[in-house]
PyMOL Python script that loads the backbone (N, CA, C, O; Angstrom):
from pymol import cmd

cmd.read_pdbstr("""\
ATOM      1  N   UNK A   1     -51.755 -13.024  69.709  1.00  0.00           N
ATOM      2  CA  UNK A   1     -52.690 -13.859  70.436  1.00  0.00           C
ATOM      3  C   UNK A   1     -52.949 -15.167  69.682  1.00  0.00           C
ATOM      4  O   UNK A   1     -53.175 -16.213  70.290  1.00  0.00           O
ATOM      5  N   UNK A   2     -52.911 -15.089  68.345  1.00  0.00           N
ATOM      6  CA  UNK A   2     -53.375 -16.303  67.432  1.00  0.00           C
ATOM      7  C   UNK A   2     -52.084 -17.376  67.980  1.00  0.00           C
ATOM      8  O   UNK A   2     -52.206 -18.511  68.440  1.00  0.00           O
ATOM      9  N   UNK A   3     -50.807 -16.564  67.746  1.00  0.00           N
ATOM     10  CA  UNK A   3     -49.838 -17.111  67.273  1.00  0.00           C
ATOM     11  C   UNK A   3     -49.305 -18.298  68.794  1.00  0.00           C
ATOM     12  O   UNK A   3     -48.717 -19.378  68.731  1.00  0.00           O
ATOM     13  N   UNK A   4     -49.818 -17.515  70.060  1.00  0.00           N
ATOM     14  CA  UNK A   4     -49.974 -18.306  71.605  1.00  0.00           C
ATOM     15  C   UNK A   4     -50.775 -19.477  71.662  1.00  0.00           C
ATOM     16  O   UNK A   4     -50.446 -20.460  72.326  1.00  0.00           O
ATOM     17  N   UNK A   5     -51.955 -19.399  70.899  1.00  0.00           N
ATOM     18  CA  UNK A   5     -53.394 -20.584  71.024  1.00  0.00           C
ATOM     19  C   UNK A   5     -52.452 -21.100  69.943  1.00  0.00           C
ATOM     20  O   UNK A   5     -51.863 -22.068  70.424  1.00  0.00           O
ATOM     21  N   UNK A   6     -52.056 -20.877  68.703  1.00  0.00           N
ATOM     22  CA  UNK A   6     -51.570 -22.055  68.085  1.00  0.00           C
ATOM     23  C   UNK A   6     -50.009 -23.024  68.483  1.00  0.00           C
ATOM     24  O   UNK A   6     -49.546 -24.115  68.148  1.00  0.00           O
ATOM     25  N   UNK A   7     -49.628 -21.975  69.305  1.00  0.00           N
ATOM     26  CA  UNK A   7     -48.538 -22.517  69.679  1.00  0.00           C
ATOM     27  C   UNK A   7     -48.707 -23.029  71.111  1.00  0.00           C
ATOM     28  O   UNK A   7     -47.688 -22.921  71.794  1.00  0.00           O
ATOM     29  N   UNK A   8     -49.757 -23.553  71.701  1.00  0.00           N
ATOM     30  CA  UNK A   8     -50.447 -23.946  73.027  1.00  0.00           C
ATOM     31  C   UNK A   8     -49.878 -25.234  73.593  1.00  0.00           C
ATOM     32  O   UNK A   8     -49.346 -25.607  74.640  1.00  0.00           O
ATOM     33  N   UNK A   9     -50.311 -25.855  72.165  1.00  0.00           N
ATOM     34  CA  UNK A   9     -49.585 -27.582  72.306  1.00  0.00           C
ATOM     35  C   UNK A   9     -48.460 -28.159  72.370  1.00  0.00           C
ATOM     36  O   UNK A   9     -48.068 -29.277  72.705  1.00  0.00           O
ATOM     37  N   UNK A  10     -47.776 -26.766  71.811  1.00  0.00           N
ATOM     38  CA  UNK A  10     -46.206 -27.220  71.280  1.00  0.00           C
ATOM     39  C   UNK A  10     -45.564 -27.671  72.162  1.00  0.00           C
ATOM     40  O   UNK A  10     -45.376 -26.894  73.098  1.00  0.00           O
ATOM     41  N   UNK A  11     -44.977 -29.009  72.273  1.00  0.00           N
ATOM     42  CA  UNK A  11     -44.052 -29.277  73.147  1.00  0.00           C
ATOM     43  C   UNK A  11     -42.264 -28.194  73.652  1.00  0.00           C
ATOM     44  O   UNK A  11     -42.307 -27.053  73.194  1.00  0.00           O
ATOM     45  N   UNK A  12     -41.510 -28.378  74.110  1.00  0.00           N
ATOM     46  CA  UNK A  12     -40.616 -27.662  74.618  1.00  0.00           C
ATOM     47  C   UNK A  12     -39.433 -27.946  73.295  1.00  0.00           C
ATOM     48  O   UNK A  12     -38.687 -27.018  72.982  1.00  0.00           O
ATOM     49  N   UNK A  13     -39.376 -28.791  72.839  1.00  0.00           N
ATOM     50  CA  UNK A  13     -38.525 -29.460  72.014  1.00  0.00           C
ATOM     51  C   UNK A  13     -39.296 -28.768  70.709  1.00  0.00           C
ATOM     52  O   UNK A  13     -38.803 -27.868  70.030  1.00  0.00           O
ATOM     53  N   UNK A  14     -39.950 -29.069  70.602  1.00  0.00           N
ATOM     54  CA  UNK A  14     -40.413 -28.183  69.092  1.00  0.00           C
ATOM     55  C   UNK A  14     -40.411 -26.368  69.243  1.00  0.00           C
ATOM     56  O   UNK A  14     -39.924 -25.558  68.454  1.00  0.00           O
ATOM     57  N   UNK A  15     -41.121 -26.116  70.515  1.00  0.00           N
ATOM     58  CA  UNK A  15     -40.625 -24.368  70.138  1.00  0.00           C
ATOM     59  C   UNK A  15     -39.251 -24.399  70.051  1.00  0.00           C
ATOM     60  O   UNK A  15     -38.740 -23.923  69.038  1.00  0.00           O
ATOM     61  N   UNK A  16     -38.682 -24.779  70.755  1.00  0.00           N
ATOM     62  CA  UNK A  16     -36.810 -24.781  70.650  1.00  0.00           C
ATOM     63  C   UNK A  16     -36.422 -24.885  69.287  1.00  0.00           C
ATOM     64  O   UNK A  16     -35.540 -24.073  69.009  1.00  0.00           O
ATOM     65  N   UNK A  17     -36.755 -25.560  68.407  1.00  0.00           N
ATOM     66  CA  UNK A  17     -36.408 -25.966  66.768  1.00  0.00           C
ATOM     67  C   UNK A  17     -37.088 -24.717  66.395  1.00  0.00           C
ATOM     68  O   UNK A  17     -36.292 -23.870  65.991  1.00  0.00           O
ATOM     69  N   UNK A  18     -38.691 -24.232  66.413  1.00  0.00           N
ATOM     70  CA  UNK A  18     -38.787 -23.524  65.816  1.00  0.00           C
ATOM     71  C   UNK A  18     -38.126 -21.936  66.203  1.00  0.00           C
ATOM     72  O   UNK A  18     -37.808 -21.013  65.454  1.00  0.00           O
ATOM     73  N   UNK A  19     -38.096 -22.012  67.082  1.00  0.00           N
ATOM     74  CA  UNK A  19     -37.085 -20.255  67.603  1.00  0.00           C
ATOM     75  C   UNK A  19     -35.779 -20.294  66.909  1.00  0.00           C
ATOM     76  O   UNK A  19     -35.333 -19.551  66.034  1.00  0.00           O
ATOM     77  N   UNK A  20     -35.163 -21.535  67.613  1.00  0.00           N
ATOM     78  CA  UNK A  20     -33.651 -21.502  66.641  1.00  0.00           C
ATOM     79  C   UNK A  20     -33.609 -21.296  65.901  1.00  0.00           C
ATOM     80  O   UNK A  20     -32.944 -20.327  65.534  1.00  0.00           O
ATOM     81  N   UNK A  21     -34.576 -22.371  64.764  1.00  0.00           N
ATOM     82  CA  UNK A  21     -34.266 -22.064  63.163  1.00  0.00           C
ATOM     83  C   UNK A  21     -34.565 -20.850  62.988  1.00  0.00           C
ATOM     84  O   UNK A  21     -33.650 -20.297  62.377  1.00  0.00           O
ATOM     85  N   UNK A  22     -35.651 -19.952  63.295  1.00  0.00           N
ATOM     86  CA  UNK A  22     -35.986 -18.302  63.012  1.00  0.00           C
ATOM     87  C   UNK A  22     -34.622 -17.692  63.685  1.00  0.00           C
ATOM     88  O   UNK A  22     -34.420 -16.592  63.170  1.00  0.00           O
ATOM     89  N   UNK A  23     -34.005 -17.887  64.276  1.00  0.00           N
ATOM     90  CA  UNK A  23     -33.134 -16.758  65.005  1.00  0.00           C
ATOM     91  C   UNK A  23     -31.775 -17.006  64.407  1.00  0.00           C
ATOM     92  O   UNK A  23     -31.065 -16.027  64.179  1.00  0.00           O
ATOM     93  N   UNK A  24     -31.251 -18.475  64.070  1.00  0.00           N
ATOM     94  CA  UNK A  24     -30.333 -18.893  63.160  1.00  0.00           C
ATOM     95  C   UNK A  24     -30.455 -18.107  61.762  1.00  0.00           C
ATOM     96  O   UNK A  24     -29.667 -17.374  61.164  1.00  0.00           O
ATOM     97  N   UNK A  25     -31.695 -18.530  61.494  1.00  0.00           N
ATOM     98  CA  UNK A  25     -31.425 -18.020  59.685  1.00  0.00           C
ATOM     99  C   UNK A  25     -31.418 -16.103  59.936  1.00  0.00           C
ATOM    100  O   UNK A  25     -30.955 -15.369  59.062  1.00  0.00           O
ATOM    101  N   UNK A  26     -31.893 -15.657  61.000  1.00  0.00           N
ATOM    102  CA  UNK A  26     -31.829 -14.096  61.139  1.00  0.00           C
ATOM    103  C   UNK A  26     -30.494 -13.788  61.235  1.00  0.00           C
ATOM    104  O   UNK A  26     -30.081 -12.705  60.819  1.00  0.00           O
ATOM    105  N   UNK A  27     -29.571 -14.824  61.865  1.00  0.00           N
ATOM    106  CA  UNK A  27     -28.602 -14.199  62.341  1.00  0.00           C
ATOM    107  C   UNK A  27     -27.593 -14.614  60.565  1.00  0.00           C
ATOM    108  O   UNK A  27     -26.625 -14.026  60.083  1.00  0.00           O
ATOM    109  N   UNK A  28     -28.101 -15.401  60.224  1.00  0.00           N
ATOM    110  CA  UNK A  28     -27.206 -15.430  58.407  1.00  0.00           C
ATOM    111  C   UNK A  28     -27.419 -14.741  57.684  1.00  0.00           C
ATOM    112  O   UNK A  28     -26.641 -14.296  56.840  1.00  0.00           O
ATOM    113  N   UNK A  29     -28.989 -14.380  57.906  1.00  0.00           N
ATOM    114  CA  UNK A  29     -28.710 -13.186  56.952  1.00  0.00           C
ATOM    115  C   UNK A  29     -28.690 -12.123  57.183  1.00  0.00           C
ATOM    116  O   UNK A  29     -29.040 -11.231  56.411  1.00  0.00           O
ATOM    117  N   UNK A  30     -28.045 -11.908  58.918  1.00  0.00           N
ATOM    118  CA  UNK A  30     -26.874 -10.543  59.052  1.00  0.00           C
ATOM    119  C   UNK A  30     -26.116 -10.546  58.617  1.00  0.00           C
ATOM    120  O   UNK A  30     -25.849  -9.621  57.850  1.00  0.00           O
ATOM    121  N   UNK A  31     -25.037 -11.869  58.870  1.00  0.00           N
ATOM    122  CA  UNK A  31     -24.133 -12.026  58.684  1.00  0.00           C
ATOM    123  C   UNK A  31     -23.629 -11.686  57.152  1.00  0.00           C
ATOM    124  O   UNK A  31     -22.580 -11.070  56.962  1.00  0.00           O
ATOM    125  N   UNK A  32     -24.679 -12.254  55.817  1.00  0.00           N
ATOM    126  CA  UNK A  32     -24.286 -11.872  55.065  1.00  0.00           C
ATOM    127  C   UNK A  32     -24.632 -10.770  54.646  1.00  0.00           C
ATOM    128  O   UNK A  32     -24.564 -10.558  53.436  1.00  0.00           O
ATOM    129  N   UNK A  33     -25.051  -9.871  55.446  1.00  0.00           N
ATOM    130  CA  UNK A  33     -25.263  -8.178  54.862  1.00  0.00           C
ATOM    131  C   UNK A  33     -24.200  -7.980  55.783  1.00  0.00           C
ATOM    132  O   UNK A  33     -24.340  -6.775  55.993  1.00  0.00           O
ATOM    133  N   UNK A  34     -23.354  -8.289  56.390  1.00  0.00           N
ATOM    134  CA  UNK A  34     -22.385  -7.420  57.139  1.00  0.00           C
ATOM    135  C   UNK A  34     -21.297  -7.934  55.560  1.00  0.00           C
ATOM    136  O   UNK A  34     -21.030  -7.209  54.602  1.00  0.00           O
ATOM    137  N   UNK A  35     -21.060  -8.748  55.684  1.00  0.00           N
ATOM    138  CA  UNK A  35     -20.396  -9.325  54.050  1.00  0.00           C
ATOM    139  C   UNK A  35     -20.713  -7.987  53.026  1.00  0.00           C
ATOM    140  O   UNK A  35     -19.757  -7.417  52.502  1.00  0.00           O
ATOM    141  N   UNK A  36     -21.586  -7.697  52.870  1.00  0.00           N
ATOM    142  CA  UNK A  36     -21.916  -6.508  51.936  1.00  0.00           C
ATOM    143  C   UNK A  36     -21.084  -5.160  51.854  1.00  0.00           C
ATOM    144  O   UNK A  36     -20.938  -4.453  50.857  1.00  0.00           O
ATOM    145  N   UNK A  37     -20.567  -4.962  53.134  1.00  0.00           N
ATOM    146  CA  UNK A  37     -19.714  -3.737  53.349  1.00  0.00           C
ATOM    147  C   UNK A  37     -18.538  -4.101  52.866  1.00  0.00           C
ATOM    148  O   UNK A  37     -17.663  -3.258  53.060  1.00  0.00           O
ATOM    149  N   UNK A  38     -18.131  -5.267  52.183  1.00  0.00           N
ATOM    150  CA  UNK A  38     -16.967  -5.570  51.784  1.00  0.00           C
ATOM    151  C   UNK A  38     -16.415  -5.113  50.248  1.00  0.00           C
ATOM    152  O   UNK A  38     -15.432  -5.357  49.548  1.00  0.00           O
ATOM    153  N   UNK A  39     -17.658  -4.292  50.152  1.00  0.00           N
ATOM    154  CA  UNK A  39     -17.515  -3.551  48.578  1.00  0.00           C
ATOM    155  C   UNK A  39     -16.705  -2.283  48.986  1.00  0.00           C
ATOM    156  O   UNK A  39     -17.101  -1.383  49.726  1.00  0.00           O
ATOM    157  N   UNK A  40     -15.218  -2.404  48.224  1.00  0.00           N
ATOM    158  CA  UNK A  40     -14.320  -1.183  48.421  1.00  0.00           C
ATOM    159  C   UNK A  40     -14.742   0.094  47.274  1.00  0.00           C
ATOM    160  O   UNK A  40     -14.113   1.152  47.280  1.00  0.00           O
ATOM    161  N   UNK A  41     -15.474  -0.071  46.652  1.00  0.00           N
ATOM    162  CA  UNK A  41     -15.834   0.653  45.878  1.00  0.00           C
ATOM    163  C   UNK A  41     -17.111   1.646  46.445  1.00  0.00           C
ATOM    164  O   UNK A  41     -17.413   2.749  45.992  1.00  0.00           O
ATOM    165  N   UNK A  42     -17.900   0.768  47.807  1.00  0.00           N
ATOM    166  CA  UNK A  42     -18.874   1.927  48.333  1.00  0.00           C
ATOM    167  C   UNK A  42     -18.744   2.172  49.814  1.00  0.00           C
ATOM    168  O   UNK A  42     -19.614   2.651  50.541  1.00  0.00           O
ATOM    169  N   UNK A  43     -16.969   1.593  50.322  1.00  0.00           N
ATOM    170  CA  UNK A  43     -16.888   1.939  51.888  1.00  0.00           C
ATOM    171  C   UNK A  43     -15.734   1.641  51.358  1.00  0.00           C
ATOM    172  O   UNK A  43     -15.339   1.103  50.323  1.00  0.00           O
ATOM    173  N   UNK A  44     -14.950   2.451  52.983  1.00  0.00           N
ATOM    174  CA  UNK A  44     -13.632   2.809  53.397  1.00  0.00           C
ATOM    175  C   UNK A  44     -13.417   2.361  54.689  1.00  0.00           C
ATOM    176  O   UNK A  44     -13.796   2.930  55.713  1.00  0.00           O
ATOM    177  N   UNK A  45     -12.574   0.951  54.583  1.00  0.00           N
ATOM    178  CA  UNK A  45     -11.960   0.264  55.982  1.00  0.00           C
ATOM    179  C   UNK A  45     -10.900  -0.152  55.661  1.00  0.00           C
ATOM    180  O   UNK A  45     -10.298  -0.289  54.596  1.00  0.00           O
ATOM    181  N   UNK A  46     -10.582  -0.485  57.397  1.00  0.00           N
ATOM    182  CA  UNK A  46      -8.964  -1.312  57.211  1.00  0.00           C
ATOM    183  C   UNK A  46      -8.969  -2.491  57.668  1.00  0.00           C
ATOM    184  O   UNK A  46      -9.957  -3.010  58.187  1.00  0.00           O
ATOM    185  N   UNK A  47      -7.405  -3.262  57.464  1.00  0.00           N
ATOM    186  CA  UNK A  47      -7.912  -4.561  58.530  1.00  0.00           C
ATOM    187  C   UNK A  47      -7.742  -4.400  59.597  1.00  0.00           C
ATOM    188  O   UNK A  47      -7.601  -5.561  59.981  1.00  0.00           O
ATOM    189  N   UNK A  48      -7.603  -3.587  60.723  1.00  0.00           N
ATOM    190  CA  UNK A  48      -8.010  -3.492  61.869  1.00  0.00           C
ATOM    191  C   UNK A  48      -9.539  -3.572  62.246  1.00  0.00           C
ATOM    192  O   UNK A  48     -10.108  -4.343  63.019  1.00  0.00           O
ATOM    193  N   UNK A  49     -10.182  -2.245  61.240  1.00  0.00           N
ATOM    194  CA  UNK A  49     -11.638  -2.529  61.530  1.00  0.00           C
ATOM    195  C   UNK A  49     -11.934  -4.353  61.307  1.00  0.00           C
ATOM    196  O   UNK A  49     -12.141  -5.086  62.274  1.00  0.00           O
ATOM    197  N   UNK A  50     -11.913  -4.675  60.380  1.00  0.00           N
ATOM    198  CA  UNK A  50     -12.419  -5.908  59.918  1.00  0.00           C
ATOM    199  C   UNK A  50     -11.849  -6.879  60.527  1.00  0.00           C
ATOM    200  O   UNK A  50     -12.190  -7.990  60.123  1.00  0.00           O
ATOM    201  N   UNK A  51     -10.752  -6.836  61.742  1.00  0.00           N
ATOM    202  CA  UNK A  51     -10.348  -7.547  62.732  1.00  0.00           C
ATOM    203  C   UNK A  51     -11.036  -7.241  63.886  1.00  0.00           C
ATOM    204  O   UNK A  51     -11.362  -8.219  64.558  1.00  0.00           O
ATOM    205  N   UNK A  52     -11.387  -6.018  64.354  1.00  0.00           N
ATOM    206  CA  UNK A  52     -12.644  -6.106  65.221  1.00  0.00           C
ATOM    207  C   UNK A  52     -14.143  -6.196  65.300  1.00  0.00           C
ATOM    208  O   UNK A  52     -14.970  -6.486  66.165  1.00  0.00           O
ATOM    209  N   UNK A  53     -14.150  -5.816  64.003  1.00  0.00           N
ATOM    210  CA  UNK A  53     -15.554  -6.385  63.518  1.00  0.00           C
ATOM    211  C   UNK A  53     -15.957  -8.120  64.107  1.00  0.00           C
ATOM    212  O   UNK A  53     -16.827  -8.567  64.855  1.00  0.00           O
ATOM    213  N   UNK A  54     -14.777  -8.761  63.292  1.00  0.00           N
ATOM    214  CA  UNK A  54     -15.185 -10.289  63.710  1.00  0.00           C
ATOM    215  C   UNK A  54     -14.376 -10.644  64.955  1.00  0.00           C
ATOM    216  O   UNK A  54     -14.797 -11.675  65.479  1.00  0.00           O
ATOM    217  N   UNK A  55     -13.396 -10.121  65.546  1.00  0.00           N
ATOM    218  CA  UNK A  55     -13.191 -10.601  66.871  1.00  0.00           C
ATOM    219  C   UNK A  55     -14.545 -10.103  68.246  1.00  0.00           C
ATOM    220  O   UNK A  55     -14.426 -10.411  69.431  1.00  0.00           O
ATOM    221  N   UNK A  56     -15.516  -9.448  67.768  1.00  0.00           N
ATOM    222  CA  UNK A  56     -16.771  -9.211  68.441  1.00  0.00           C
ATOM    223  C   UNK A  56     -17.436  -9.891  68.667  1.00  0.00           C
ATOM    224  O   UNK A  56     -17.823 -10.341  69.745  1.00  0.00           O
ATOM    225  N   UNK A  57     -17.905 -10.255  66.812  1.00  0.00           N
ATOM    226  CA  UNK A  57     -18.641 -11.339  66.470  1.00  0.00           C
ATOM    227  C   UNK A  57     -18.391 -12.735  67.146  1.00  0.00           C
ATOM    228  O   UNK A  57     -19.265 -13.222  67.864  1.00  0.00           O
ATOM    229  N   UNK A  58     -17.189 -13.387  66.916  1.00  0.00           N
ATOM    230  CA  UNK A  58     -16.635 -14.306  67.477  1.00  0.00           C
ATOM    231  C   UNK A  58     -16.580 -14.628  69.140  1.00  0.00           C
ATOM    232  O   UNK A  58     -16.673 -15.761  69.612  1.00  0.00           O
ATOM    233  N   UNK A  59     -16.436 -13.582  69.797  1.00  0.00           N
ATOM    234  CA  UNK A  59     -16.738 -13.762  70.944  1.00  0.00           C
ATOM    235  C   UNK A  59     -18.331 -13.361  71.862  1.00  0.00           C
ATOM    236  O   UNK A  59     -18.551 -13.655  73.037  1.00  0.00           O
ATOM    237  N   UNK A  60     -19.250 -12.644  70.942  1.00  0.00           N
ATOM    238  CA  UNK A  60     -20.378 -13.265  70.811  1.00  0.00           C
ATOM    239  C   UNK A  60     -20.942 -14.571  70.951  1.00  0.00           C
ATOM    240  O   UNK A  60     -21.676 -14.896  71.884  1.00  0.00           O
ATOM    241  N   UNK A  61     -20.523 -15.454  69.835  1.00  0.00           N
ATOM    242  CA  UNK A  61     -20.923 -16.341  69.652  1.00  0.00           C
ATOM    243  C   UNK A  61     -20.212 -17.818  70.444  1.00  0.00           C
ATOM    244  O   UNK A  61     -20.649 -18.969  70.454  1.00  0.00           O
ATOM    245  N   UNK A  62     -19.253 -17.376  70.924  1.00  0.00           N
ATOM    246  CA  UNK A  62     -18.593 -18.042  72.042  1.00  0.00           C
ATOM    247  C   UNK A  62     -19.190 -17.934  73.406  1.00  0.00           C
ATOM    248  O   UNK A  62     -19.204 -18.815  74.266  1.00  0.00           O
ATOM    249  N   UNK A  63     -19.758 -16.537  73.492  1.00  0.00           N
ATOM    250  CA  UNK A  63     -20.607 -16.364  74.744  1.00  0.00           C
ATOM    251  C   UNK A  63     -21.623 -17.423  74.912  1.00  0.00           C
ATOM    252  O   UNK A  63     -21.764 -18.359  75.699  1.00  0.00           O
ATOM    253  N   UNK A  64     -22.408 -16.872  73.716  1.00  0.00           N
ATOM    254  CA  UNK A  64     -23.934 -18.153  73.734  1.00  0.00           C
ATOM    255  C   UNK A  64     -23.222 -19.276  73.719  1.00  0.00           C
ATOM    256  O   UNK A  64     -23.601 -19.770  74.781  1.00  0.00           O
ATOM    257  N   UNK A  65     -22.268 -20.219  73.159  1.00  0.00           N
ATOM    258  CA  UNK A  65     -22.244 -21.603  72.778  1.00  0.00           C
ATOM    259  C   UNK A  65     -22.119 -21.616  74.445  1.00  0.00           C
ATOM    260  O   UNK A  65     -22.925 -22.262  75.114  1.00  0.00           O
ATOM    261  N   UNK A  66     -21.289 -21.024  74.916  1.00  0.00           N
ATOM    262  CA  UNK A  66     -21.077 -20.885  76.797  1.00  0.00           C
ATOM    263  C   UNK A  66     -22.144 -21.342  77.318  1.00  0.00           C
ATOM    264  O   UNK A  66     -22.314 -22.231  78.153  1.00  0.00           O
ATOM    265  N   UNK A  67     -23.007 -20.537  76.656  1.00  0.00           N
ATOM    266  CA  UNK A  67     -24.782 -20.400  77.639  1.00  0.00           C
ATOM    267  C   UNK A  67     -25.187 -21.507  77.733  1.00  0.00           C
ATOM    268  O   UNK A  67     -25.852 -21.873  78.702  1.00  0.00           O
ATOM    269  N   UNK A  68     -24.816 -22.406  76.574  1.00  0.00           N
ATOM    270  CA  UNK A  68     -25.275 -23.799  76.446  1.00  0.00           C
ATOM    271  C   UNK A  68     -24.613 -24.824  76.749  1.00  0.00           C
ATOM    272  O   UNK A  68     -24.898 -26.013  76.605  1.00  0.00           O
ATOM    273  N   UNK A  69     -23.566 -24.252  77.247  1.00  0.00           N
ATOM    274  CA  UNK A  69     -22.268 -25.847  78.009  1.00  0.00           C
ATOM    275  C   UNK A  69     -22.478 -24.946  79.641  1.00  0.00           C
ATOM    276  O   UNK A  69     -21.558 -25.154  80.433  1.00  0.00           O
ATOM    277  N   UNK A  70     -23.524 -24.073  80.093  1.00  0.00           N
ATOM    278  CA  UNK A  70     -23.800 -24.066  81.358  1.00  0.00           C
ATOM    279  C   UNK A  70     -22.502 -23.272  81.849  1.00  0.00           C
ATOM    280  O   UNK A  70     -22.258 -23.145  83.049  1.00  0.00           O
ATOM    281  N   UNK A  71     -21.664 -22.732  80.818  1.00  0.00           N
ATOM    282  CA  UNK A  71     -20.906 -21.994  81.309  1.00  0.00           C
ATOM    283  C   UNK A  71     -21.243 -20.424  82.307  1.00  0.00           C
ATOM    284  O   UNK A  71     -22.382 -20.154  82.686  1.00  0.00           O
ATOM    285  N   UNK A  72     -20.096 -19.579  82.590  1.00  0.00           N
ATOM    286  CA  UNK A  72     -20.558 -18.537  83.495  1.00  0.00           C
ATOM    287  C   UNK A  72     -20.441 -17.317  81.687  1.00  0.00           C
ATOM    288  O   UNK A  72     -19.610 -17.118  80.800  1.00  0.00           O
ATOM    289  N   UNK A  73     -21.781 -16.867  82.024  1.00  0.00           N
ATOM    290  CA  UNK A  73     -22.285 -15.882  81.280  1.00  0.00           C
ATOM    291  C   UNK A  73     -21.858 -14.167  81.773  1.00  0.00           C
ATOM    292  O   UNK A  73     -22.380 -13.805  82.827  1.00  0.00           O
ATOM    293  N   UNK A  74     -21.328 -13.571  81.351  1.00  0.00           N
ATOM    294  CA  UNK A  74     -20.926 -12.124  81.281  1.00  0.00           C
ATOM    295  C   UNK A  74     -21.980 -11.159  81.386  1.00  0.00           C
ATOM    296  O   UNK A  74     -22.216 -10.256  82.189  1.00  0.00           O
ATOM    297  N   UNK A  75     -22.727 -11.726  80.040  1.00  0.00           N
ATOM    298  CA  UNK A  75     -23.941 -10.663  79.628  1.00  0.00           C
ATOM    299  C   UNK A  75     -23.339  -9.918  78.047  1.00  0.00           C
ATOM    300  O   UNK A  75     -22.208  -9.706  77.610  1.00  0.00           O
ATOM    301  N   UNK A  76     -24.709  -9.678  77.519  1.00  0.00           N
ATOM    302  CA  UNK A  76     -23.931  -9.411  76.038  1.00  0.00           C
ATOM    303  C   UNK A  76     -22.910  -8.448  76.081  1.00  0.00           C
ATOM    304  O   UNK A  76     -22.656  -7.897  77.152  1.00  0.00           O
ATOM    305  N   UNK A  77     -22.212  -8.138  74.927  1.00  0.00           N
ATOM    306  CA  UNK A  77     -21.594  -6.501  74.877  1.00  0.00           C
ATOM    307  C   UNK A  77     -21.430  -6.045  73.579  1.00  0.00           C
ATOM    308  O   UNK A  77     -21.190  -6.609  72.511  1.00  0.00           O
ATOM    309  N   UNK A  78     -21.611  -4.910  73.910  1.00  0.00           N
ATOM    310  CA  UNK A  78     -21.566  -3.641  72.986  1.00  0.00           C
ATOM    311  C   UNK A  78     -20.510  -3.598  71.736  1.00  0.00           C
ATOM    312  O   UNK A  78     -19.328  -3.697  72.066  1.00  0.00           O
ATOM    313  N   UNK A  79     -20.784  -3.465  70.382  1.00  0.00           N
ATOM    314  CA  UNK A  79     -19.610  -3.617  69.579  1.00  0.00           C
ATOM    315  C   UNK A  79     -19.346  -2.061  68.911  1.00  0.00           C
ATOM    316  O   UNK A  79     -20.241  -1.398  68.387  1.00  0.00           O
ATOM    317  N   UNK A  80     -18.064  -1.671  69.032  1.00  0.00           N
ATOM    318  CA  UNK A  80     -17.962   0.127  68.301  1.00  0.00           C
ATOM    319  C   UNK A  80     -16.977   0.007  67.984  1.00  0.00           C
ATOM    320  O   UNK A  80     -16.114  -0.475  68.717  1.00  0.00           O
ATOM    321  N   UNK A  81     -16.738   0.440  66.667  1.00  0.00           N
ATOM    322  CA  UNK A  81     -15.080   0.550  66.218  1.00  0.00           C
ATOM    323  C   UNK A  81     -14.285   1.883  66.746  1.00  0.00           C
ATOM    324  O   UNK A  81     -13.059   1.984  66.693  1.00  0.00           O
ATOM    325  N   UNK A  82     -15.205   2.940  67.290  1.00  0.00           N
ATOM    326  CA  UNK A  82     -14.215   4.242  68.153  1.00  0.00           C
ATOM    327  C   UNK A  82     -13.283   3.568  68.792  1.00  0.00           C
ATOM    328  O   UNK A  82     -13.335   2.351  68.969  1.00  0.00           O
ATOM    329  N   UNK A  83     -12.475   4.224  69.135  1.00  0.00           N
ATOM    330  CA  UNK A  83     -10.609   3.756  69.290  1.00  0.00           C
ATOM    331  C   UNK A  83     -10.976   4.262  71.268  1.00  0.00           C
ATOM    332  O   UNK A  83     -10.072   4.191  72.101  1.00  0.00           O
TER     333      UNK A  83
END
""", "prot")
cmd.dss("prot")
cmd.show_as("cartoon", "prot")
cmd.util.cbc("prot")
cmd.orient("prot")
């Protein structure tokens, strides 16, 4: 409730900066804890996994840039390495 009354005034252009930047820096520092599994010493993968890992990712993030060139949107999807 605080966080609505203080954010009352905010123009459209400023919540936009402030969401992004919170949802940007959330999404880096997934990104670099997904980086973390890259220790072969405390997990077991191949490069297949780690080719679908980021061909997910990648087309993720191709989706949204979509969202924003007004492209036609799918809807998110689901990422599983089961075969």
């Amino acid at each position: 409730m605080k966080d609505e009354i203080k954010n009352a005034g905010e123009s459209k252009r400023e919540k936009f900066v402030r969401i992004a930047e919170a949802r940007t820096n959330k999404i880096i520092d997934t990104v670099q804890l997904l980086g973390n599994l890259s220790n072969a010493n405390a997990y077991e993968y191949s490069k297949k996994d780690i080719d679908q890992i980021f061909k997910a990712i990648e087309e993720a993030v191709a989706e949204a840039k979509g969202r924003f060139n007004k492209s036609d949107s799918k809807g998110p999807k689901r990422f599983s390495l089961n075969q």
